[in-house]
C-alpha positions, -999 to 999 in steps of 0.1 A, spaced: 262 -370 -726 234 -343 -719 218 -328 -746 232 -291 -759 211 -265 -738 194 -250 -771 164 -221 -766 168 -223 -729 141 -197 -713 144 -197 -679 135 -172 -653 121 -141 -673 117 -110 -657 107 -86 -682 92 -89 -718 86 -59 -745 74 -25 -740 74 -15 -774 67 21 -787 34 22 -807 48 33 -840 70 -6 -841 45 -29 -821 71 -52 -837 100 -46 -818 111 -68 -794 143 -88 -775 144 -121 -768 174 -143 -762 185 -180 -761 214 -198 -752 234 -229 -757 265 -243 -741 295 -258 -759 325 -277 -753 358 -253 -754 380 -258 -783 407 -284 -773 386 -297 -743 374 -337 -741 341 -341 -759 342 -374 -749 313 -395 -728 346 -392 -702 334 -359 -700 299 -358 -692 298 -326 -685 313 -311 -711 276 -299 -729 264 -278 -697 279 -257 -667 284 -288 -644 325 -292 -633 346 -316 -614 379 -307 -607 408 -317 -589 428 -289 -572 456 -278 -598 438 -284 -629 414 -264 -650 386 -266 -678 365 -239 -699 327 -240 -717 317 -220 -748 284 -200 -741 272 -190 -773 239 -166 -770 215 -160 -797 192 -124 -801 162 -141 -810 138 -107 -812 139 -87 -842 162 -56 -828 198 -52 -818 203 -58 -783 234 -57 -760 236 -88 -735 252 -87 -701 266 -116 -691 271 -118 -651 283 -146 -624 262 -141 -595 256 -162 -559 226 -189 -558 226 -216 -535 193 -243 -536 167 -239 -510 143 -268 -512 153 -280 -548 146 -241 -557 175 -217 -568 172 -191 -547 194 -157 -562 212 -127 -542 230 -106 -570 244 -80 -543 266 -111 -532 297 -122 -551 296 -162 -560 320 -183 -542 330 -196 -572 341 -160 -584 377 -161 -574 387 -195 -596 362 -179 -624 367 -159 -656 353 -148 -687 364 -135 -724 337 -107 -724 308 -94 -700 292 -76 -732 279 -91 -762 263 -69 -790 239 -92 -812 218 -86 -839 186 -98 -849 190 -139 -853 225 -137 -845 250 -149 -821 276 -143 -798 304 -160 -779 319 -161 -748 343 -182 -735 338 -187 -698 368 -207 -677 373 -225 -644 406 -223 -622 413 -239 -596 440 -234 -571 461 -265 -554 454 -268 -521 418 -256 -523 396 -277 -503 374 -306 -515 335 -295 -517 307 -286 -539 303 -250 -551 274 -233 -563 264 -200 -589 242 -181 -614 251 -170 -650 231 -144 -653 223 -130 -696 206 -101 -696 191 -81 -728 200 -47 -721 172 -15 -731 174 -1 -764 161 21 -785 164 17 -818 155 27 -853 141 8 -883 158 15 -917 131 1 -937 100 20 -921 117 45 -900 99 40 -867 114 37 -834 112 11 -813 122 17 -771 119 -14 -754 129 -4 -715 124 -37 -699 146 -62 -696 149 -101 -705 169 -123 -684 176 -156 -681 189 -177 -651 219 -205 -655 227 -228 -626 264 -230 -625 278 -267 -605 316 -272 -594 328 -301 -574 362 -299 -565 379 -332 -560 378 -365 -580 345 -393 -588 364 -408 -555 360 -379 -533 324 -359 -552 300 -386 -554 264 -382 -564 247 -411 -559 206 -416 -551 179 -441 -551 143 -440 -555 127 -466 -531 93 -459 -531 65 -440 -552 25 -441 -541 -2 -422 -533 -10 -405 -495 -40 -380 -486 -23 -348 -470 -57 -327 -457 -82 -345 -476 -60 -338 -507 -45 -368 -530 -3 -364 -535 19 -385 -548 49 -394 -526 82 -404 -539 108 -410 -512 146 -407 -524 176 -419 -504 213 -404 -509 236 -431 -511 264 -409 -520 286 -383 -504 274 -352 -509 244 -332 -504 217 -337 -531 188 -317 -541 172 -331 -571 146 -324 -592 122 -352 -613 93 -358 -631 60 -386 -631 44 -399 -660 14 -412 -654 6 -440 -679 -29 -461 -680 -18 -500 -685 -51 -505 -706 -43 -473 -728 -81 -460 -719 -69 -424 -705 -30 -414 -706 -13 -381 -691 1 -360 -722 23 -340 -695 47 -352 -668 40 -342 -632 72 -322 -622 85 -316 -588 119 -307 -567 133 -318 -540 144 -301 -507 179 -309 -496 186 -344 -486 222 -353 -471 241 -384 -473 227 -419 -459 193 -399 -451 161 -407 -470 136 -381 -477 93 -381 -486 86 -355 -514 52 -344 -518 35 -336 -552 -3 -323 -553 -15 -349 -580 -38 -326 -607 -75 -333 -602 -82 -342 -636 -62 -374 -631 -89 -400 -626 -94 -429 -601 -74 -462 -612 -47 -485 -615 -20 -468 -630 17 -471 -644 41 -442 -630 74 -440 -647 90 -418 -620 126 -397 -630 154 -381 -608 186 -362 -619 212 -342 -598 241 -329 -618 250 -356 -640 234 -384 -624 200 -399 -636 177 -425 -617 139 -440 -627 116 -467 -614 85 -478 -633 60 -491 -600 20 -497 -604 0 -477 -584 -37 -466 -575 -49 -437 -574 -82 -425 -554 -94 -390 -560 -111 -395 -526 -96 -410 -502 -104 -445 -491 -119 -458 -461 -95 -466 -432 -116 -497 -418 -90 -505 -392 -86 -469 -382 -123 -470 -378 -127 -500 -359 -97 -489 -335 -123 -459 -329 -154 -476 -321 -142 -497 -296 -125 -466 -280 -157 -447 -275 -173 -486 -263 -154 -489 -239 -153 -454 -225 -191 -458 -229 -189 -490 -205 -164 -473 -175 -188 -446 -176 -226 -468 -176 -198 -488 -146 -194 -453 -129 -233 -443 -128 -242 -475 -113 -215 -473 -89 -231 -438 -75 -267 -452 -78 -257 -479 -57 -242 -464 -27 -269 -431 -31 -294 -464 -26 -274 -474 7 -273 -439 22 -311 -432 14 -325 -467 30 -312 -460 66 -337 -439 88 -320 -409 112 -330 -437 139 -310 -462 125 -288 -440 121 -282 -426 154 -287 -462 166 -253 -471 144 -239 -446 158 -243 -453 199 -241 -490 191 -208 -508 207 -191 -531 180 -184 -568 186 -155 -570 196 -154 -543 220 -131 -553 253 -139 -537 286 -121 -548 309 -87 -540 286 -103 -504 288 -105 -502 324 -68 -522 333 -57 -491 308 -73 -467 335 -61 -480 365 -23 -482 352 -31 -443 345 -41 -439 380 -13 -460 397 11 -438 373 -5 -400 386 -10 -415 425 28 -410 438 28 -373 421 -3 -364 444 13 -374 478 45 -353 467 26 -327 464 12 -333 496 40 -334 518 58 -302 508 35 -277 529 38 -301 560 71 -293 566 59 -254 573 38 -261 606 75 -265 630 77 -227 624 47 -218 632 44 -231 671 83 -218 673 66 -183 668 40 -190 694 61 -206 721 81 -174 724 56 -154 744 45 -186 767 82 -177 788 68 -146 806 39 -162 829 59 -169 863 61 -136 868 30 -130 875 28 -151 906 49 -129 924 
């Protein structure tokens, strides 16, 4: 069972602004969650200390949310549900939009008035409707410390503090059973990796269960010879991993973390769930040679070397050929007649040509012949009229 949410501060949007005459005055709240009288307190209900739920359709279950005033003034506190949903491990807010949650969701009072070091209750409860699908739901429970203005009895100064102070809670609700809303995760791996010339540590998760997870963790960095040690954990979140993916997240590792072997006791929780692995690392501030990398190089640019030093000699080679032959020589190439040169196949090639055109010239031949008959026809005609003359 999770420990009681006491002096949360989380997400504070406004501090004092405090009249001169009472630099004194000032809001702050905290707040703690409690099991509802008549609820399980049980470790069956593991939940039963923060604003996680799981329920089955048909059945319901309430929290206590007991806010303390923890500045020195009256103050009025709002209390609000409000839509979230996690971006990258990162509640991200939109208080125009009503919660999905909103409809199965109620409260005994929006408003508490609190005085200085005192507390106030609210009782908030869950509902939910047969029938309603299985799934995961997500919200905000927003407490706000409304303005005042205020008076003090004992010096009679006023104090008007205009800003507000606000803080965040992230509200969980599976609906369904541990058969159906399971939140399961491992961490396989944790070591170091140079993103731009930068050390991070990399911790890869897998989800093993059946629903979405975005968790959040921590790595403390231990020294196994207890010569340097890290006072504070490294903290990070994770962007949203689904179920039977694995997932890399980056942390920038702090640069006064020195080079070394090192002991990195590495934690995880979504919801309810917790996971660690303790694994030895090393850690470089710079990062380390890549010898193979670096060999893979240099016999790249050798060998592009060589095919170009092949190429040169190549042109040099036939320039060489070109240059040594003398426009005689040339010319002399040029007219010679090769080996293997065949005459006589040339000239039987000619005279089938000529056998082929000879029968197309005598054709031609033969068709104005056949024009002369006319002419002595036309000359005979006039020969007739000579006897007649010898009379």
């Amino acid at each position: 069972m999770r420990k009681p949410l006491s002096a949360l501060a989380a997400i504070l949007f406004g501090l004092m602004a405090a009249a001169p005459t009472f630099a004194s005055g000032n809001l702050g709240v905290a707040v703690q969650v409690k099991p509802a009288l008549g609820e399980n307190t049980s470790s069956v209900d593991a939940h039963s200390t923060n604003l996680t739920f799981l329920l089955k359709p048909g059945t319901s279950s309430s929290r206590i949310l007991q806010v303390q005033n923890t500045g020195n003034v009256p103050g009025i506190f709002s209390l609000r549900l409000a839509y979230s949903h996690l971006v990258n491990g990162v509640p991200v807010f939109n208080e125009t939009k009503a919660s999905e949650i909103a409809p199965w969701f109620s409260m005994s009072t929006s408003k508490l008035q609190i005085g200085p070091g005192s507390t106030g209750e609210s009782t908030l409860r869950l509902k939910i409707p047969l029938g309603t699908p299985i799934g995961i739901h997500e919200g905000t429970i927003f407490i706000t410390a409304d303005p005042v203005s205020t008076t003090s009895a004992t010096r009679g100064a006023q104090a008007s503090i205009k800003s507000n102070v606000r803080i965040a809670l992230s509200f969980f609700l599976g609906v369904g059973d541990t058969s159906q809303i399971i939140t399961l995760f491992s961490i396989e791996n944790v070591k170091e990796s140079f993103i731009n010339g930068l050390p991070f540590l990399v911790v890869s998760l897998r989800n093993t269960g059946k629903l979405p997870i975005a968790p959040s963790g921590s790595i403390a960095l231990e020294d196994p010879k207890h010569v340097f040690n890290v006072s504070a954990p490294i903290n990070f979140n994770s962007g949203t991993i689904q179920p039977g993916t694995a997932s890399d997240v980056e942390i920038a590792l702090p640069p006064t973390i020195p080079s070394g072997h090192w002991s990195a006791l590495t934690t995880v929780t979504q919801g309810a769930v917790d996971q660690s692995r303790r694994a030895d690392i090393t850690i470089y501030t710079v990062a380390p040679a890549n010898y193979g990398a670096m060999i893979i190089k240099v016999a790249v640019a050798f060998f592009s070397l060589l095919l170009i030093i092949f190429g040169l000699l190549i042109i040099k080679r036939n320039r060489k050929r070109n240059d040594g032959i003398t426009s005689e020589e040339a010319v002399d190439q040029s007219l010679s007649v090769p080996a293997n040169f065949d005459f006589e196949a040339i000239l039987r090639e000619l005279e089938a040509r000529k056998k082929k055109k000879a029968p197309a010239k005598k054709t031609a031949k033969k068709a104005p012949a056949k024009k002369a008959p006319a002419k002595k026809t036309a000359k005979k005609a006039p020969a007739k009229k000579a006897p007649p003359k010898r009379r």
